[in-house]
N, C-alpha and C positions, 0 to 999 in steps of 0.2 A: 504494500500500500504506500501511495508516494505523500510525502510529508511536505507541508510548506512551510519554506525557514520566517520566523515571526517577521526580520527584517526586510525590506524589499530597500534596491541603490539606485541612482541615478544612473548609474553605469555599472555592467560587467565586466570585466578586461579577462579573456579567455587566453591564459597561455602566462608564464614570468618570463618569459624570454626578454633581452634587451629594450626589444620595443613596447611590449606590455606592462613592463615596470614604469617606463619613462611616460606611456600613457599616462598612465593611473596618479601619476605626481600633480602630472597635469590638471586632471579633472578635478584634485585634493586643493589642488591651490585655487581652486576657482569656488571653494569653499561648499562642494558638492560631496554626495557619499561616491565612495566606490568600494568593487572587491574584485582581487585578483585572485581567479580558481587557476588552480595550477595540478595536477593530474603527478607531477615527481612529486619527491618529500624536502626539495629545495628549491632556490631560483636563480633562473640566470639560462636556463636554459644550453645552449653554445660555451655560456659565459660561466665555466663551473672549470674545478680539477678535479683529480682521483687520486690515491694513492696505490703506490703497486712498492714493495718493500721498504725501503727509505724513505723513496723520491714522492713529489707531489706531484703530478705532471699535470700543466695545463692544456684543458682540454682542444682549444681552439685560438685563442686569440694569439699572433706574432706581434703586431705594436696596433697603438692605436694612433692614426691618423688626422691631423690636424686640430691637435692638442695644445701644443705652444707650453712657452714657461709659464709662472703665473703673471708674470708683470707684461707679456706681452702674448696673450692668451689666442687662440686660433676655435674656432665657433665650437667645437666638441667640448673645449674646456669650459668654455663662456657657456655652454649649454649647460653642462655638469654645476655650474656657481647659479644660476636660476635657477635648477631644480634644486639646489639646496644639498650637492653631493659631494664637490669637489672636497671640502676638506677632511671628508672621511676617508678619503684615501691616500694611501703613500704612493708617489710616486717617481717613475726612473728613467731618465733620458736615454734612447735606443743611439748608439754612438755612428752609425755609417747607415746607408743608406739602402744600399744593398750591394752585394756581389756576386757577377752573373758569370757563368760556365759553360759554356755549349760545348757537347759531346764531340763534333766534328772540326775540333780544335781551333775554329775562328778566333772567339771572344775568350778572356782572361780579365775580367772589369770589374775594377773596385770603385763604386761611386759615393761622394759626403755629401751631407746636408749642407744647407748654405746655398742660395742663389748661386753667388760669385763663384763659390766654391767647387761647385758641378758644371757650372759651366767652362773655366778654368779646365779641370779633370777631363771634360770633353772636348776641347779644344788637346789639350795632351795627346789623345788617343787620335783621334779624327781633326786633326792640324786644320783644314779649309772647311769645318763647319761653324766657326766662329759669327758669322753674318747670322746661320740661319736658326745659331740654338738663342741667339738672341734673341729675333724674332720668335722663336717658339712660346720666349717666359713673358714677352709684352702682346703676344697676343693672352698668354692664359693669364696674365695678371688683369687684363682688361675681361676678360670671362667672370672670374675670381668676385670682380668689381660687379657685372654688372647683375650675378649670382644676388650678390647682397643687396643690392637695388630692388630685384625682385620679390625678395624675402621683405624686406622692410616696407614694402606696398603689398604683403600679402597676395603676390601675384596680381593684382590690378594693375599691370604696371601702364605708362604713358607710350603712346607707338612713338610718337616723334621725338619724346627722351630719349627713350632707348634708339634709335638710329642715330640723332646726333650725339651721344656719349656714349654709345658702345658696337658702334657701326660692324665690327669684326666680329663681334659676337653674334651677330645676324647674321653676315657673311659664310661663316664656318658653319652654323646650329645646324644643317643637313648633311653633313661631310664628316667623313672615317676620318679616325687618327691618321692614318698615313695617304689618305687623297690631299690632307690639309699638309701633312710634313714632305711631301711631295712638292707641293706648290708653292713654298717657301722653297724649294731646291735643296733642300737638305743630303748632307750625304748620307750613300747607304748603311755606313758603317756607323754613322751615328744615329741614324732613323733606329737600327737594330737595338744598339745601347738604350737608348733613352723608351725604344716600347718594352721595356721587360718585366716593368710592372704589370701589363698586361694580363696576368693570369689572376692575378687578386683579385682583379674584376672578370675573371672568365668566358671572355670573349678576344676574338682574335683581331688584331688591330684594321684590317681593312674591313672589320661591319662593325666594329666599335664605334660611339660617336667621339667625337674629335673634341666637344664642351665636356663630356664626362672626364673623358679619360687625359685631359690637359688640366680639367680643376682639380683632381684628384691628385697627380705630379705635383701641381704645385706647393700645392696645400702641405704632402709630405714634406717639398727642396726646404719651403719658408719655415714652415712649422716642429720640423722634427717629428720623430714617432716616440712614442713613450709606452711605458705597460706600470700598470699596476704591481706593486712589490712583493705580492701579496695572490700573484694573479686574477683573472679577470673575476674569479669568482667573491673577491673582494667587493668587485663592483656590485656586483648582482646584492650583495649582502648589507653594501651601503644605500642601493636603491631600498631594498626592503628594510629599513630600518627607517629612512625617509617616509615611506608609504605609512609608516603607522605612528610615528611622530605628528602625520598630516592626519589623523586619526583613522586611515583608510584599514581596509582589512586583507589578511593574504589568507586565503584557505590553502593548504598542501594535501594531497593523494585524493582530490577531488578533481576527478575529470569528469567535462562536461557530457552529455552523452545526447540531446538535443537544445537545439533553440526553440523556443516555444513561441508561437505567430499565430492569429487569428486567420483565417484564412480570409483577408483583404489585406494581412502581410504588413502588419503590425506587431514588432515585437513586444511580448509578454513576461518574459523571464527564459531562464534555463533548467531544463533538469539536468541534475548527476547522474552519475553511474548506479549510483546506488539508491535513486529515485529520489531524493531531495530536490523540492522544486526552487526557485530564489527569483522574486520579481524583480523588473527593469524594463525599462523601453529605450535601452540604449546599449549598444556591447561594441566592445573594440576586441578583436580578432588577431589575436598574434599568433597566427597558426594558416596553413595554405588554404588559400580560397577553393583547390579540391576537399578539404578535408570537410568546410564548410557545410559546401554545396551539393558534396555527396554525402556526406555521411549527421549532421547536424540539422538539416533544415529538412520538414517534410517537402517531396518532391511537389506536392500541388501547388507551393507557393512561389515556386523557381519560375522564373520565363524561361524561355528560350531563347532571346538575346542574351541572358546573364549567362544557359549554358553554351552558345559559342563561342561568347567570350573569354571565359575559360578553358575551351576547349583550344581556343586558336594560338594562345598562349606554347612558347617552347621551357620546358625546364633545365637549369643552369647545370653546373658541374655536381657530381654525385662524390659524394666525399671518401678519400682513403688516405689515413693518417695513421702514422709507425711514432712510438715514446719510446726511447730508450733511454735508460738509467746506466754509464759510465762509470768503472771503479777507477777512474785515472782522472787528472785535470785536464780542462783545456789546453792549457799552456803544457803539459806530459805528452796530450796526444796531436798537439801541433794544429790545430782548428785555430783559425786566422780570423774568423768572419763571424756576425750573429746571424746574419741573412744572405743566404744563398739562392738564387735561381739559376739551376740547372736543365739545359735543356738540350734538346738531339741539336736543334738548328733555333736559328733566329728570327728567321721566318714564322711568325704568330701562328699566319693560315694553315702553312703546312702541318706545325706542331700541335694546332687544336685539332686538325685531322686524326693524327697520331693518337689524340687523347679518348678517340671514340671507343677504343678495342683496348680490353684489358691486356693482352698480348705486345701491343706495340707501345706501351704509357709507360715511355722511362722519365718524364717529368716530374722533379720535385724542387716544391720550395719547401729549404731545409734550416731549419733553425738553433743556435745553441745560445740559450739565452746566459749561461753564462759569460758569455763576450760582454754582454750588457751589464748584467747584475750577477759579479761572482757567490757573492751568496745567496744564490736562489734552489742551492741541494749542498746539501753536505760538503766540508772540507774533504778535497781530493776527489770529486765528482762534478761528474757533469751530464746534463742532461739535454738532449737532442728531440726534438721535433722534425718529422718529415710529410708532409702532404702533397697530396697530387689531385687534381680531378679527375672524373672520368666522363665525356659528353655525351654519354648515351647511356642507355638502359643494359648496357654488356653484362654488369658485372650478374644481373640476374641469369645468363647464361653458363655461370658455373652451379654447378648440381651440390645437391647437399653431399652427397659423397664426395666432393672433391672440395669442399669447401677450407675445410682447413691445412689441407695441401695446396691449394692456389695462396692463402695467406702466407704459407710458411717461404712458396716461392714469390710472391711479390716483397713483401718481406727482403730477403737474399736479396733480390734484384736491387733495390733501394738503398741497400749497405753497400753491395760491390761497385753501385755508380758513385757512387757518394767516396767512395775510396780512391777511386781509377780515375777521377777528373782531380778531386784536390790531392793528391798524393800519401790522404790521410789515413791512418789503420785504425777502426774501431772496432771492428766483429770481434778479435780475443778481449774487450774491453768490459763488455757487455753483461751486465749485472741484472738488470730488469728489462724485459719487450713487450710494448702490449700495443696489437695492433688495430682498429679499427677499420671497415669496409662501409660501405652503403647498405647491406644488411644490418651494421651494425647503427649507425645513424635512422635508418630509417624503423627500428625497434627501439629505440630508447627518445626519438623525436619526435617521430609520427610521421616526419617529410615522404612522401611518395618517393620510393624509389632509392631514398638514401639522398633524395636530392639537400645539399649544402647551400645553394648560393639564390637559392628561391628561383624566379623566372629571369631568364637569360634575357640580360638588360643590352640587344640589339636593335637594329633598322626601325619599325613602326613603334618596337615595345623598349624603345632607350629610354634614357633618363630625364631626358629635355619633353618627349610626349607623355611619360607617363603624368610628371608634375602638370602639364599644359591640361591632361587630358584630367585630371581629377575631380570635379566638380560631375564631369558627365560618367566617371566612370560611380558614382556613388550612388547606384540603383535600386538599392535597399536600405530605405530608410531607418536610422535606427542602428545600423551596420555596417560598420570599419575597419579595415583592416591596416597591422602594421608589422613590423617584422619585415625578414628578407623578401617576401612573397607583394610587399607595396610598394609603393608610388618611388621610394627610394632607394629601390634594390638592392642587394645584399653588402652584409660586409658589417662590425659591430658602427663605425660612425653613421649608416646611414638606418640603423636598424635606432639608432635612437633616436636620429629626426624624423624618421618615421614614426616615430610614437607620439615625440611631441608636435608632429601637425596633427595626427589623430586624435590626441588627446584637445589641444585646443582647441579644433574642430568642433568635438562631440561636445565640449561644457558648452561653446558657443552657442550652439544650437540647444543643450539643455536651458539655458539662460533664457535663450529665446522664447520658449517653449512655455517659462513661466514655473520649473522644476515641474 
């Protein structure tokens, strides 16, 4: 028999993941109720570690991305001191930038933060691109700018503003990263270095858009990266502790199990799993708009444009990530770097090809956060992060009988590349392994398929349309979605603007509304 909780909220937030926590601040501060149902028996979703003998290993986060110091703060930080989060955490300056490795001997690239700095280091390697890495940081600084113009008119923005102050950003808004570093003349050798970030955002540089993937650069050269001391799971715990300071509420090993809707499609509340009903006529959705739409919402009250639209929708890279726990130092075992991308070729296109087929995915960004923060494990250890994506639904093509033998050999394969490009020996090192697949993401997350990166932020469904398109895509009143699966695709910086446009979104309209 199903119970109704005495309480009923102005808002539900389904999911603690990055976005659903930063929602829920939101709707707190706008002096509304909320409750965040969470289905784990923590939060943070991505944003969590684990322990496996010593070591802590963090589950997902490599840095966070345009963070800044505190006296010269970069919009994630400045986000973090609005919601009220920033000083609950410690944090650590990620010291380089990245450094990249292709298999087919080309590249050998260590690049640093700093404007001047990177591009200096560029100018080193690739002598005659000096004109065009110019032009690349004053077209994306004027991107950067006209980003923030945006955001501070709540997307109303002025047409004849924005052409006479940010004319290039109009210019490029339709155009690949490399149709644009093309037409700047850029060399090839430096087009190669400078797209290597490219996998963070999972898409290949010529359907990438060229506004994405140039505010994202920048934002890292100016701002630096940083991580939590504490790792990410810190955050997640300083967000919830915010959340209930704002007097709001967290339920844990409560998953939802429907949305409840009149049928004129009017949300009414949630039931749990275990039939506890909780009223609302507002929910923010931190979880895949398949999980939604198929499994949450009775089907009478779905249209058929909401399911094309989901249907027509591509999903992003499927996650497979190796932790290993090191009984040697970095400095014993000779690891030079905190962030490596390694890759067969330099070629995006080709290499996101390669990433289709479990077979052919020697791609790894690998990480030792000791370079950054030596005591982040034990005196005399070190600990390693390795992830790859996979672009397609492959990995379901290994059988449960082989299942833990294709680990053990992806696995190997990820150690012997990691050894044969930096020269470095870890395999006799190795104290603790524990590795993760898309099976394993997609059992402990919910994501279809193991997918990581929510929808694959390309051509119609980039960054620049989604935001454009968000007022029309919000065709269920009542219901929002945030997290890697919204308006600001995946990765932790945009999984918390996507919460807090969510979240101010929904109070707005609750306000509206009259509570």
């Amino acid at each position: 028999m199903n119970k109704t909780l005495n309480k009923s909220y102005d808002c539900i937030v389904i999911g603690a993941g990055n976005g659903g926590l930063a929602a829920a601040i939101r709707i707190l501060q706008k002096n509304l109720t909320c409750l965040v149902l969470e289905k784990h028996n923590l939060p943070g979703g991505f944003a969590t570690s684990f322990r496996r003998g010593r070591f802590e290993f963090e589950a997902s986060l490599h840095e966070l991305n345009d963070f800044g110091p505190k006296d010269n703060p970069g919009d994630v930080r400045q986000l973090f001191r609005d919601l009220g989060v920033e000083d609950k955490i410690d944090w650590i300056r990620i010291n380089e930038a990245y450094h990249m490795i292709t298999k087919d001997g080309k590249y050998d690239v260590i690049m640093p933060f700093g404007v001047e700095e990177f591009k200096a280091k560029m100018v080193e390697y690739v002598p005659n691109s000096k004109k065009s890495i110019n032009e690349f940081f004053e077209l994306a600084e004027e991107i950067v700018k006209a980003q923030a113009y945006t955001n501070s008119v709540n997307g109303a923005t002025d047409k004849n503003y924005m052409i006479k102050n940010f004319p290039n950003f109009i210019k490029t808004g339709s155009y690949s990263v490399n149709e644009v570093l093309h037409a700047i003349k850029m060399p090839q050798k430096a087009i190669d270095i400078l797209d290597a970030y490219w996998c963070y955002l999972g898409v290949d540089c010529d359907r990438m858009s060229f506004i994405h993937y140039a505010s994202m650069v920048y934002r890292y050269i100016t701002k630096q990266a940083w991580m939590p001391k504490l790792k990410s799971h810190e955050i997640s715990l300083a967000f919830e502790e915010r959340i209930r300071e704002l007097g709001g509420d967290v339920f844990y090993n409560s998953e939802v199990s429907k949305i409840i809707t009149t049928n004129d499609r009017k949300i009414t509340g949630v039931m749990l799993k275990n039939g506890t009903v909780i009223n609302t006529h507002h929910i923010i959705a931190n979880c895949s708009p398949l999980v939604v739409y198929g499994k949450l919402l009775d089907k009478n009250v779905i249209t058929l444009d909401e399911i094309k639209a989901i249907n027509s929708r591509m999903l992003a890279g499927r996650g497979v990530c190796m932790y290993l726990g090191l009984n040697k130092s970095a400095d014993e075992l000779g690891i030079k770097s905190h962030n490596y991308f390694i890759y067969d070729t330099a070629d995006s296109k080709k290499q996101y090809e390669l990433m289709k087929k479990v077979e052919t995915n020697n791609v790894q960004a690998t990480v030792c956060l000791n370079r950054a923060y030596p005591e982040c494990s034990p005196k005399g250890t070190t600990m390693m992060y390795f992830t790859t994506l996979i672009n397609s639904d492959d990995w379901s093509n290994v059988s449960e009988r082989e299942y833990f033998k294709e680990k053990d050999r992806f696995a190997a394969k990820m150690i012997e590349t990691f050894e044969k490009v930096t020269g470095t020996k870890i395999k006799d090192s190795i104290e603790e392994i524990a590795f993760a697949t898309p099976t394993t993401y997609a059992r402990y997350c919910g994501h279809p398929q193991g997918v990581i990166y929510g929808y694959e932020a390309a051509d119609w469904d980039a960054l620049t349309p989604r935001l454009m398109m968000m007022n029309d895509d919000y065709t269920f009143k009542g219901l929002r979605f945030c997290g890697g699966f919204a308006m600001r695709s995946s990765g932790y910086s945009s999984a918390y603007f996507s919460g807090d446009i969510s979240g101010r979104q929904t109070a707005g309209e609750i306000i509206r509304e009259g509570k």
